[in-house]
Residue, then its C-alpha position, 0 to 999 in steps of 0.5 A: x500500500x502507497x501512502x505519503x502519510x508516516x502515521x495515521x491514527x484514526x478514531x482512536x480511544x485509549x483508556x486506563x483503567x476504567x478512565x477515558x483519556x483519548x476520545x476518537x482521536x484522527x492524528x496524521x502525520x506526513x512525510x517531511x512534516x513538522x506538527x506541534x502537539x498542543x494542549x493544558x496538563x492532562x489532556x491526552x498529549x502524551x497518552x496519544x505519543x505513547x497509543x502511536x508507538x505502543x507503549x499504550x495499547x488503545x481500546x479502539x480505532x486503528x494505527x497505520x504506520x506508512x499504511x500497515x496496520x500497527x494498532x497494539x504492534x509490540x513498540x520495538x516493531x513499530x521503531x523498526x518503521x523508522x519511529x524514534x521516541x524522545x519521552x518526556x523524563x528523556x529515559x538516558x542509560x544514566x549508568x552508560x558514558x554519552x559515548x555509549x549512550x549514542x553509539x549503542x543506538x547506530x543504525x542505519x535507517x529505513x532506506x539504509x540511510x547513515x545521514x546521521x552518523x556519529x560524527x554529525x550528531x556531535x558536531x551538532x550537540x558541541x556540549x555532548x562532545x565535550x562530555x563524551x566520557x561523562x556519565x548519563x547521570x552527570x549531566x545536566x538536564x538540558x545535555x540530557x536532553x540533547x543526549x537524548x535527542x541525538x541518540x534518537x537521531x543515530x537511528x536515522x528516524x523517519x519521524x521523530x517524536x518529541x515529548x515536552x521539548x524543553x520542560x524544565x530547561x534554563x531559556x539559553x538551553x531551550x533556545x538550543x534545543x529549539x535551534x536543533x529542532x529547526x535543523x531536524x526540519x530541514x533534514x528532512x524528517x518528521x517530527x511531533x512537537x510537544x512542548x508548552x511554548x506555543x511560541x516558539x512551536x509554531x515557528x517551525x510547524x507545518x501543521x498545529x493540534x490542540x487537545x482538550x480531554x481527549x479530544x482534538x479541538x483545533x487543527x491548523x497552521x502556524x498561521x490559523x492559529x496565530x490569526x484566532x487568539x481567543x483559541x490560544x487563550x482558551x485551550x492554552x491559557x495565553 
């Protein structure tokens, strides 16, 4: 099956327990595409990253991964298809050197690409290649999450997946990440943004989704939701 989508959720309902977080969710994703994933605490943001790349079962609706059928695949399948993770909380091996940390996660992608070698991930992260024999452990947490970031990128991702981009992070650091963020873009991949900072998310989006309890309540570009502020003040509290 042809398809020029990377992930197509449709009619998604993911539960816990007896708690109903998404509520028939349509989320797609294209090739090349940059969306921003937006939304107050506990509206189902980070449920849906993690119902798109199995780390959540859904209850109901499908998950289509370059148009195969997805939905409950195990999540080491679905990164097989060439989605990375950035979860929020980074999830570094804090017993494992920044060396390590990146080179266990070399591989080429799905087309057999190698755009992202090692080489380039440190040029790209200078920090990390000052601290490369530094424990995960060590590090701040802006260079953890650069760490984190570029770790994603040595598997040469078709998507990448960005949960709460620059939570927590000093505003030097977070304008780095943001930097980093726009060079992704322009290599080509796709990325899902989360991040609080509607701001600096639609600078770099093609597309923008606005979730309230579930559901989508907005989805748009950069500039039809610059041009509706009373949406921004409502759904975002800005």
């Amino acid at each position: 099956m042809k398809t020029t989508s990377l992930i197509e959720a449709s009619a998604l309902h993911t539960h816990y327990g007896a708690s109903h977080i998404l509520r028939g969710i349509d989320f797609t994703v294209g090739k090349g595409q940059t969306i921003g994933l937006m939304g107050r605490n506990g509206m189902g943001k980070s449920t849906l990253l993690k119902s798109l790349m199995g780390i959540v079962k859904p209850s109901g609706g499908k998950v289509r991964v370059k148009g195969h059928d997805m939905t409950g695949a195990p999540t080491f399948e679905i990164a097989r298809q060439g989605l990375a993770y950035v979860p929020e909380g980074r999830g570094i091996f804090g017993n494992l050197s920044v060396r390590e940390n990146l080179q266990m996660s070399a591989r080429a992608g799905t087309q057999g690409q190698r755009d992202w070698t090692y080489e380039r991930v440190l040029d790209t992260f200078p920090r990390l290649a000052e601290r490369l024999n530094h424990g995960g452990q060590q590090l701040s947490g802006g260079e953890q999450q650069m760490l984190t970031i570029g770790r994603a990128l040595m598997t040469n991702p078709d998507l990448l997946i960005l949960d709460e981009a620059t939570e927590g992070l000093a505003p030097l650091i977070a304008r780095e990440i943001w930097r980093i963020c726009g060079l992704i873009r322009e290599s080509g991949i796709s990325s899902i943004i989360v991040d609080k900072n509607w701001k600096h998310v639609t600078q770099i989006t093609d597309r923008n989704v606005i979730l309230v309890k579930g559901e989508v309540v907005f989805e748009g570009s950069s500039a039809q939701l610059h041009a509706q502020p009373e949406l921004l003040e409502q759904y975002l509290g800005v």
